[in-house]
mmCIF file as gemmi writes it, N, C-alpha and C atoms, coordinates in Angstrom:
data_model
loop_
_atom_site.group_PDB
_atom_site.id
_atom_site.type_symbol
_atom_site.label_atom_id
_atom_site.label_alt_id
_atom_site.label_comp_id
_atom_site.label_asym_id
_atom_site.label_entity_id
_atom_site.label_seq_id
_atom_site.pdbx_PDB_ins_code
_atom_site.Cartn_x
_atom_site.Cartn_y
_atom_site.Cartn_z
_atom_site.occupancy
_atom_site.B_iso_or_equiv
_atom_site.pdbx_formal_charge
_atom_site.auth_seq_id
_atom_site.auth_asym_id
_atom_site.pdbx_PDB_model_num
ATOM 1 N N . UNK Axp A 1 ? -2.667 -3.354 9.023 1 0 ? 1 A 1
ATOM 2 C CA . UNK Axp A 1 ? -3.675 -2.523 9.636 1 0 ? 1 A 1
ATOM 3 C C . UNK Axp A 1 ? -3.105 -1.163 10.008 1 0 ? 1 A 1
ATOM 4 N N . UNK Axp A 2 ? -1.711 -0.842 10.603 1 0 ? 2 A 1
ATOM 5 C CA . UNK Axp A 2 ? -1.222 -0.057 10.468 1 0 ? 2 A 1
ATOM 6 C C . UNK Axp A 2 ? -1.372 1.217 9.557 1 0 ? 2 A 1
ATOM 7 N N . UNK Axp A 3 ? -0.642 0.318 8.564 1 0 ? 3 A 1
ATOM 8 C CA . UNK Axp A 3 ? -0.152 1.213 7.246 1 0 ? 3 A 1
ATOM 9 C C . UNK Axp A 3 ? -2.111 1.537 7.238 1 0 ? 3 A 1
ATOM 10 N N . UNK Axp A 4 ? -3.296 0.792 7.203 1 0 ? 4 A 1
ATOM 11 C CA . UNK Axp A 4 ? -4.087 1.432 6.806 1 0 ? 4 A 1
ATOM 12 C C . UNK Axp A 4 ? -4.73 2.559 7.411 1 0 ? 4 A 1
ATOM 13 N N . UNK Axp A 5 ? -4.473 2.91 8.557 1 0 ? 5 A 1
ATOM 14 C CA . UNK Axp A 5 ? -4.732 3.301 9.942 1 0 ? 5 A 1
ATOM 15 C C . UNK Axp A 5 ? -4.263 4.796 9.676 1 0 ? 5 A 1
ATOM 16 N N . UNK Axp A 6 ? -3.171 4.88 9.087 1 0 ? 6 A 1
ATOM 17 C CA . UNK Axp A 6 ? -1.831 5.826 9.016 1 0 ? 6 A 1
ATOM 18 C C . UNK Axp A 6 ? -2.775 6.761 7.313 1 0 ? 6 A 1
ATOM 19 N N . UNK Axp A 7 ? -3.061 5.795 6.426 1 0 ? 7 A 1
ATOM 20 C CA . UNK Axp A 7 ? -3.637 6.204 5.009 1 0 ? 7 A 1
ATOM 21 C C . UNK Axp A 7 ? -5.052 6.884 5.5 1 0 ? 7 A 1
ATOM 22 N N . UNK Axp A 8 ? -5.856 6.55 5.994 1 0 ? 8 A 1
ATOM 23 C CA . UNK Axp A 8 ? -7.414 6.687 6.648 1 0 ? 8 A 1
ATOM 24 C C . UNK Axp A 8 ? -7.519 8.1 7.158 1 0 ? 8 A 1
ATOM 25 N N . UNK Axp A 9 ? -6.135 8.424 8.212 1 0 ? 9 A 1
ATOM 26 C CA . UNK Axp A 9 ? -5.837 9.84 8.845 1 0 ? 9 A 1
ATOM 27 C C . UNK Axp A 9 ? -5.082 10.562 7.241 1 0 ? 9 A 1
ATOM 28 N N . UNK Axp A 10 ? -3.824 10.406 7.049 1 0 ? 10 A 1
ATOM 29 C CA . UNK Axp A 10 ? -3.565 11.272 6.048 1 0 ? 10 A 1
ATOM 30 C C . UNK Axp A 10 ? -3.941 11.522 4.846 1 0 ? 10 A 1
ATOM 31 N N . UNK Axp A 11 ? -4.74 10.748 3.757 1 0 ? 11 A 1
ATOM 32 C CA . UNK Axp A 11 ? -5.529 10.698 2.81 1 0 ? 11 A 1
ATOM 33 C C . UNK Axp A 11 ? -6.432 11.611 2.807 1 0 ? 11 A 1
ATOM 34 N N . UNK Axp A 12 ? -7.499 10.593 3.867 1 0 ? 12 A 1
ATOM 35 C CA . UNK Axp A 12 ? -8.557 11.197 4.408 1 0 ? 12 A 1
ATOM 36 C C . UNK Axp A 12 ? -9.127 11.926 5.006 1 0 ? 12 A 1
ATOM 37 N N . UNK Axp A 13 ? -8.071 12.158 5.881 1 0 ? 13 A 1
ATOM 38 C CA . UNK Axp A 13 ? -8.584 13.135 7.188 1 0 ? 13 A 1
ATOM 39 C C . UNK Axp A 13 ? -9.521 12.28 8.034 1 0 ? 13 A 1
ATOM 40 N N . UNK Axp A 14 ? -8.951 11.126 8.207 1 0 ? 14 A 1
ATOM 41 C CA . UNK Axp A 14 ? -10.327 10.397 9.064 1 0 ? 14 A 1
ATOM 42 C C . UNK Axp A 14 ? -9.253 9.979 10.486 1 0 ? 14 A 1
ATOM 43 N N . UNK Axp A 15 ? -9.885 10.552 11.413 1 0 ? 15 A 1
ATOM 44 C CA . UNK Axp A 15 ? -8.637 10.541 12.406 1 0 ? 15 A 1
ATOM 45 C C . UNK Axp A 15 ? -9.265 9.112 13.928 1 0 ? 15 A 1
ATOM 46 N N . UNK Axp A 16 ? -10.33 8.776 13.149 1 0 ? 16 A 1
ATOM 47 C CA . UNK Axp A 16 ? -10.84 8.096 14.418 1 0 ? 16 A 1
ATOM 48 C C . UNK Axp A 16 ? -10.742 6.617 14.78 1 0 ? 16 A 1
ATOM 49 N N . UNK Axp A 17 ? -9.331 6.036 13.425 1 0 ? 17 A 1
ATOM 50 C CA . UNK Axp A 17 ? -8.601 4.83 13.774 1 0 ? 17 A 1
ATOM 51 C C . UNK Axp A 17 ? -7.592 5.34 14.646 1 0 ? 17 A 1
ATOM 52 N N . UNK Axp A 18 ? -6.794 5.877 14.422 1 0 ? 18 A 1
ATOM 53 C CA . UNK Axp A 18 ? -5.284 7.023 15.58 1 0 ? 18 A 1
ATOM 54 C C . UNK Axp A 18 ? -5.31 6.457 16.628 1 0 ? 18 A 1
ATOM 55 N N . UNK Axp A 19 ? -6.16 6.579 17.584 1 0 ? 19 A 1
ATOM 56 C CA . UNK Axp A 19 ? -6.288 5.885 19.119 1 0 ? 19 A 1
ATOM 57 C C . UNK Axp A 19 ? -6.156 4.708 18.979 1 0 ? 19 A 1
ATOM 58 N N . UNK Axp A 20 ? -6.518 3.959 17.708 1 0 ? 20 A 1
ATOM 59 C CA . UNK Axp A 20 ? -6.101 2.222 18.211 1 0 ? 20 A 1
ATOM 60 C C . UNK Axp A 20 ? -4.643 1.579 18.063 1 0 ? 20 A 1
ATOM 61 N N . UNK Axp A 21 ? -4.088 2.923 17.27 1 0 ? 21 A 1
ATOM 62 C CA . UNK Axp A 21 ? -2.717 2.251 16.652 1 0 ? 21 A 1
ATOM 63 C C . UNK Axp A 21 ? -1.708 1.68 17.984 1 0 ? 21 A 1
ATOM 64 N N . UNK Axp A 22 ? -1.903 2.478 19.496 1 0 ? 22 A 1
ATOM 65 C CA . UNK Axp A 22 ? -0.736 1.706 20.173 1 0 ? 22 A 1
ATOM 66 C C . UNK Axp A 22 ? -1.192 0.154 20.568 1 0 ? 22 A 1
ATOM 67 N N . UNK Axp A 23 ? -2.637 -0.099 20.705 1 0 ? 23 A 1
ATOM 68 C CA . UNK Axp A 23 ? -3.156 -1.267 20.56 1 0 ? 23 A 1
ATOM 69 C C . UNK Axp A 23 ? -2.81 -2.416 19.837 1 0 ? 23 A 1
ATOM 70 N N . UNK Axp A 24 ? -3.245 -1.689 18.65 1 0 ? 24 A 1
ATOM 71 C CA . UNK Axp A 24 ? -2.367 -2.685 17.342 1 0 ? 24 A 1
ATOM 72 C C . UNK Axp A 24 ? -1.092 -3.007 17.221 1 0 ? 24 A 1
ATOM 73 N N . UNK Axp A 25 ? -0.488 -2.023 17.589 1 0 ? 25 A 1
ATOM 74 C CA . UNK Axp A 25 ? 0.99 -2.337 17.62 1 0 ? 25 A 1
ATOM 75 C C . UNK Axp A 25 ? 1.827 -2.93 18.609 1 0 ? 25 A 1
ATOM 76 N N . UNK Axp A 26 ? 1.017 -3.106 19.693 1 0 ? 26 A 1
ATOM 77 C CA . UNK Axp A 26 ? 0.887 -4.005 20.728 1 0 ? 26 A 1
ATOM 78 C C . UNK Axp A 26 ? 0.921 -5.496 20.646 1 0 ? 26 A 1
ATOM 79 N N . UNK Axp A 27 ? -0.439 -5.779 19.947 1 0 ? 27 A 1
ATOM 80 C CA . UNK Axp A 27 ? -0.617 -6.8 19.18 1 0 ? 27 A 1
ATOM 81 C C . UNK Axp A 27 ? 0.274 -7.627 18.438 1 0 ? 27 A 1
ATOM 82 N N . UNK Axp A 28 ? 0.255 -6.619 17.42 1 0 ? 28 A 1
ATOM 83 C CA . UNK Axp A 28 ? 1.706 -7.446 16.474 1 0 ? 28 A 1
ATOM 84 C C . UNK Axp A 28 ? 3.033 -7.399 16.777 1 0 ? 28 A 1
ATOM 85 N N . UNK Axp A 29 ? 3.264 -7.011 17.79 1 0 ? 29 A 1
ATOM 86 C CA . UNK Axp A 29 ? 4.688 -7.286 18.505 1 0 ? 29 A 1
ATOM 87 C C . UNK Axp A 29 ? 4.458 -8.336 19.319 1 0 ? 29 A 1
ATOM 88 N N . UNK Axp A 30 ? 3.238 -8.739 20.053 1 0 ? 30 A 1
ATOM 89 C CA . UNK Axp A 30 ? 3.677 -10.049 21.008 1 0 ? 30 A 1
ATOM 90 C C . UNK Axp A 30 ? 3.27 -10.793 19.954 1 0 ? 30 A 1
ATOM 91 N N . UNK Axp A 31 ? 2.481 -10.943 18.898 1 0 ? 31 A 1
ATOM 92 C CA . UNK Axp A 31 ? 1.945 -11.897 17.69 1 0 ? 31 A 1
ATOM 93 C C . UNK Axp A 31 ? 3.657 -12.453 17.181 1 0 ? 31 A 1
ATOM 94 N N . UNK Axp A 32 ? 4.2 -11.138 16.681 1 0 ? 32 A 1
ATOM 95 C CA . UNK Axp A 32 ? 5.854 -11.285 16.302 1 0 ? 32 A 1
ATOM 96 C C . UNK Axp A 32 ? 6.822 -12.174 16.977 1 0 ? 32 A 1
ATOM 97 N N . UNK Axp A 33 ? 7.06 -11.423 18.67 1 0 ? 33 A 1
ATOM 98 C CA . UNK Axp A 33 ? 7.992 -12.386 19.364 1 0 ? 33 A 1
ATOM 99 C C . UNK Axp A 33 ? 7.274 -13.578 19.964 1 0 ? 33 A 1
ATOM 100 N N . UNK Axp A 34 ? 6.008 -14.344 19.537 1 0 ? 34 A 1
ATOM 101 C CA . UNK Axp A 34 ? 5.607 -15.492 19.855 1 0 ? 34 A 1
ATOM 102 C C . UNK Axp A 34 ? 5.793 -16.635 18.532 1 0 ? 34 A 1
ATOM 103 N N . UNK Axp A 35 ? 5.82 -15.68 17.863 1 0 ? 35 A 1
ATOM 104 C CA . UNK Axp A 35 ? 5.803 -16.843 16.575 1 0 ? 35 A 1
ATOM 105 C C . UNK Axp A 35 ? 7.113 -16.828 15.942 1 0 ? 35 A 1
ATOM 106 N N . UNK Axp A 36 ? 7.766 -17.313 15.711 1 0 ? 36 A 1
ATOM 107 C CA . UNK Axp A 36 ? 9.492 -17.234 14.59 1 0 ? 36 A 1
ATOM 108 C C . UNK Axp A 36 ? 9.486 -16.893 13.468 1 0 ? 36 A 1
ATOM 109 N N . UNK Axp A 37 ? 8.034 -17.107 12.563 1 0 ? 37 A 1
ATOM 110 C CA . UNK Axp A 37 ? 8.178 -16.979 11.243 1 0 ? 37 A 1
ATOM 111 C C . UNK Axp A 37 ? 7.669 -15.323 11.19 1 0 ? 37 A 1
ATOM 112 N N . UNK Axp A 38 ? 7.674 -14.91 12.092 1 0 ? 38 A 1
ATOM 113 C CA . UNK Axp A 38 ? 7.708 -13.603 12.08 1 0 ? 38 A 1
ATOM 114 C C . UNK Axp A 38 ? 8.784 -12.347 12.552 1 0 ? 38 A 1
ATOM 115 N N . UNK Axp A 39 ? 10.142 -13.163 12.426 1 0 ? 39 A 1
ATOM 116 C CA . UNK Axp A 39 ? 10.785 -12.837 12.991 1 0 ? 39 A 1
ATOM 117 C C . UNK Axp A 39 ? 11.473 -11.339 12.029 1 0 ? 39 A 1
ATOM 118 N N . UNK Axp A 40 ? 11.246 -11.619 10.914 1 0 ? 40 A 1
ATOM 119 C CA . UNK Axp A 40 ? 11.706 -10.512 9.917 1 0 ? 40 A 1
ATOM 120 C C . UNK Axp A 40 ? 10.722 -9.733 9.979 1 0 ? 40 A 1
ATOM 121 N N . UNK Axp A 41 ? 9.616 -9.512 10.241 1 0 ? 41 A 1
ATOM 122 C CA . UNK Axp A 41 ? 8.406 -8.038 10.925 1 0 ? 41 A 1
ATOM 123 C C . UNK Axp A 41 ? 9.213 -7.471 12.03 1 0 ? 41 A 1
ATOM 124 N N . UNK Axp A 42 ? 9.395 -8.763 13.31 1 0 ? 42 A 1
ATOM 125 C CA . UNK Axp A 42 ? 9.738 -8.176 14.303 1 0 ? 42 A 1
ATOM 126 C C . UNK Axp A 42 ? 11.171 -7.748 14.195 1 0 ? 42 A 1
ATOM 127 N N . UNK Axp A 43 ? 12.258 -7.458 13.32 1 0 ? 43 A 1
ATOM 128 C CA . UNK Axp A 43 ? 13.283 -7.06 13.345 1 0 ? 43 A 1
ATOM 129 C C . UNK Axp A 43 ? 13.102 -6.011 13.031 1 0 ? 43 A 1
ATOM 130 N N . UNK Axp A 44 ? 11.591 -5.731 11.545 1 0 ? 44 A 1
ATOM 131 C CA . UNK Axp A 44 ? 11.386 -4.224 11.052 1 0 ? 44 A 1
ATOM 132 C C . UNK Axp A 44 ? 11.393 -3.692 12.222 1 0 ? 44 A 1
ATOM 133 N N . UNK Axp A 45 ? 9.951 -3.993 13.053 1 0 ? 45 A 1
ATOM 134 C CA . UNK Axp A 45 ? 9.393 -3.18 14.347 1 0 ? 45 A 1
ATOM 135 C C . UNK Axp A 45 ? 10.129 -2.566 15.078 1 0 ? 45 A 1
ATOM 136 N N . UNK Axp A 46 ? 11.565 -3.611 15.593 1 0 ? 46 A 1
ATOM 137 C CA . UNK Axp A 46 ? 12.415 -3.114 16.507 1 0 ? 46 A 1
ATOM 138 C C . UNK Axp A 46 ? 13.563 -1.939 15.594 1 0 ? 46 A 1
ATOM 139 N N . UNK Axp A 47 ? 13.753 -1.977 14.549 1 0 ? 47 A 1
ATOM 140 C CA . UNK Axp A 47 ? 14.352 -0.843 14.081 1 0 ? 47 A 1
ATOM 141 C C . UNK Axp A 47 ? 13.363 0.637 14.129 1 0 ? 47 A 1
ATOM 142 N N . UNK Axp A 48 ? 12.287 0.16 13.681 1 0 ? 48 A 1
ATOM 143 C CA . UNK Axp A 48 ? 10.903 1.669 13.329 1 0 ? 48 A 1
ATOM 144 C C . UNK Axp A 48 ? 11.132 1.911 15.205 1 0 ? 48 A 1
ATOM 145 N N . UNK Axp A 49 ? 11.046 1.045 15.991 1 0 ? 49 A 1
ATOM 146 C CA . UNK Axp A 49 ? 10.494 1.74 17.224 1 0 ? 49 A 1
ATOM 147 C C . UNK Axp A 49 ? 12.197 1.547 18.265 1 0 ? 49 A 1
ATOM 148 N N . UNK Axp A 50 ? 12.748 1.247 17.214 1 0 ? 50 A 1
ATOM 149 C CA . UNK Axp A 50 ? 14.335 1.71 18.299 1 0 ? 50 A 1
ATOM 150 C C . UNK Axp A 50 ? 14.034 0.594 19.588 1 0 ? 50 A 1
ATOM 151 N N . UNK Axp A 51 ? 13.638 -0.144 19.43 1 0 ? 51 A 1
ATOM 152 C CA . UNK Axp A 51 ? 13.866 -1.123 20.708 1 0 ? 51 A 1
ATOM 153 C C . UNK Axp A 51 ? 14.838 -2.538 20.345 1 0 ? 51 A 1
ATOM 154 N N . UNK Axp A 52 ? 15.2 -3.536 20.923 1 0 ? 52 A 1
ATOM 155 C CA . UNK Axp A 52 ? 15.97 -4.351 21.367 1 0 ? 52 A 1
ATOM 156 C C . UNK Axp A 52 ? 14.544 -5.561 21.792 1 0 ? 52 A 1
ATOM 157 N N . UNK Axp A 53 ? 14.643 -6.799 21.101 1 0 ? 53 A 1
ATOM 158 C CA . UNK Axp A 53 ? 13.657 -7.703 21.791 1 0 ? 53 A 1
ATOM 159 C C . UNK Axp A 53 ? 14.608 -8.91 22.27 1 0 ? 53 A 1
ATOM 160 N N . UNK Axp A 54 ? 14.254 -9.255 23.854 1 0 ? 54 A 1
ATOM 161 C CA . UNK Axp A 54 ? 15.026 -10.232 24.176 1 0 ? 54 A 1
ATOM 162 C C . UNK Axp A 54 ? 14.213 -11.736 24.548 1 0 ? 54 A 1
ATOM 163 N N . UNK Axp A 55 ? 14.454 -12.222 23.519 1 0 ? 55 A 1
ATOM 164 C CA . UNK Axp A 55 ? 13.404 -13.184 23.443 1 0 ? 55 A 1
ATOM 165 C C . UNK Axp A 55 ? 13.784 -14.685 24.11 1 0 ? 55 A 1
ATOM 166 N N . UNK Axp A 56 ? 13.093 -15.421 25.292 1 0 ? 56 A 1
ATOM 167 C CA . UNK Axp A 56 ? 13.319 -16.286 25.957 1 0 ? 56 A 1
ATOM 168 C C . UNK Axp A 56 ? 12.393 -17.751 25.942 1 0 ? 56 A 1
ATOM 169 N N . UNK Axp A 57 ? 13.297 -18.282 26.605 1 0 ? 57 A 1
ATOM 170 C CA . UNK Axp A 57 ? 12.085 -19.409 26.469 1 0 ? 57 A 1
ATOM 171 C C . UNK Axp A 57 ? 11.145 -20.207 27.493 1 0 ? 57 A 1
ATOM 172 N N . UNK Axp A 58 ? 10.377 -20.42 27.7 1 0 ? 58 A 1
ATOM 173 C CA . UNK Axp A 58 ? 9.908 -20.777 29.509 1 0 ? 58 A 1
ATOM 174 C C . UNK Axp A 58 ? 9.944 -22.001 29.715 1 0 ? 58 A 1
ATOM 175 N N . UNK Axp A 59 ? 9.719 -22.668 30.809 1 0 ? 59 A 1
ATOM 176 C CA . UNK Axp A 59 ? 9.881 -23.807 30.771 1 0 ? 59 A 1
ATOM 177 C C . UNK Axp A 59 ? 8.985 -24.268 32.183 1 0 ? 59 A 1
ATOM 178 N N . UNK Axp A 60 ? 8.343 -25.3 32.412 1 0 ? 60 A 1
ATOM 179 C CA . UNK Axp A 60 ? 7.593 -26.069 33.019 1 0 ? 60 A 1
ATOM 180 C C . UNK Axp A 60 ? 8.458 -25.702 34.7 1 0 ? 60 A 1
ATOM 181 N N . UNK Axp A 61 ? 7.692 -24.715 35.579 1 0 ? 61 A 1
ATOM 182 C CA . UNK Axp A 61 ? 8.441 -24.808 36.903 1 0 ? 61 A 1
ATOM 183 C C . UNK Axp A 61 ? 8.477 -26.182 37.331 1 0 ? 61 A 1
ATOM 184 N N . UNK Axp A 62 ? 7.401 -27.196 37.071 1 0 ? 62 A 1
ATOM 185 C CA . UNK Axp A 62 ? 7.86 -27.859 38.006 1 0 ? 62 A 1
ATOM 186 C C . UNK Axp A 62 ? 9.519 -28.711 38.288 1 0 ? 62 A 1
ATOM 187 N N . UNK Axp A 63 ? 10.061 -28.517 36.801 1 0 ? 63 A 1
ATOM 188 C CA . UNK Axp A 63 ? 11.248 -29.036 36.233 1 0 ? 63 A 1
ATOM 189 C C . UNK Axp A 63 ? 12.561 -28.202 36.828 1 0 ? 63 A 1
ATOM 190 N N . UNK Axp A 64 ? 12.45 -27.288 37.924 1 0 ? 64 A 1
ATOM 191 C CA . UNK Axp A 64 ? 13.184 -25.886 38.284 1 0 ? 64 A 1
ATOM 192 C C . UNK Axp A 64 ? 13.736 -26.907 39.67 1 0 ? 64 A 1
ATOM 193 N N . UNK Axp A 65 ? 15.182 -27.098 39.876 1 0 ? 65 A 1
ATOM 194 C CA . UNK Axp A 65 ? 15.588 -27.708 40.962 1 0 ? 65 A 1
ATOM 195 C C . UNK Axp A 65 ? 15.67 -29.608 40.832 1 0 ? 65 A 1
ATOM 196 N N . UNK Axp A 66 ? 15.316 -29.991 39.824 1 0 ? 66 A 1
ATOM 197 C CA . UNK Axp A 66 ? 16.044 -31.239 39.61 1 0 ? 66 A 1
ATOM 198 C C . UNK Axp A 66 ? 16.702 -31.247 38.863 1 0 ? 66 A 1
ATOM 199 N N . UNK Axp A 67 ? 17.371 -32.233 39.071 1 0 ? 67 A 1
ATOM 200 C CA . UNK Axp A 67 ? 18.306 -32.666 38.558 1 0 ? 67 A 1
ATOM 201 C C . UNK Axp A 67 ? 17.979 -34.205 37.55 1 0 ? 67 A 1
ATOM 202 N N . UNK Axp A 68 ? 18.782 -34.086 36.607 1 0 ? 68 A 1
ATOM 203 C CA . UNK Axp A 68 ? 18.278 -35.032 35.494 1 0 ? 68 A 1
ATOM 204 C C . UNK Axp A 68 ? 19.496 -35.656 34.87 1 0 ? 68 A 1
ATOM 205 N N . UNK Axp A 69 ? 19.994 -37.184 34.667 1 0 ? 69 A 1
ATOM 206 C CA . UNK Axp A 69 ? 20.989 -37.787 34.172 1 0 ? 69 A 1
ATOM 207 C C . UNK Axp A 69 ? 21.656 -39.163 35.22 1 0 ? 69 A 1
């Protein structure tokens, strides 16, 4: 959607997708670091946008303070 977003303005001159792109790109970065098999997008992303993703894992509070074994 991007790349089409990006063609629509410079092709065209149609500039009135532009405003959605930080949206979108919003999108497919938490779409990216939620899913694994997207992990080679989200490596592009973080090179195109110079960031670092530190990706964690959560876990059930109620499990926070016992002890188990």
């Amino acid at each position: 959607m991007l790349g089409i977003f990006a063609r629509l303005y410079h092709r065209d001159g149609k500039d009135g997708y532009l405003k959605d792109l930080p949206l979108v790109a919003r999108y497919l970065r938490k779409a990216c670091e939620r899913y694994g098999e997207l992990s080679p997008l989200r490596k592009l992303l973080d090179r195109v946008e110079d960031k670092v993703t530190v990706l964690g894992y959560t876990m059930d509070a109620g499990s926070l303070g016992t002890r188990r074994g």
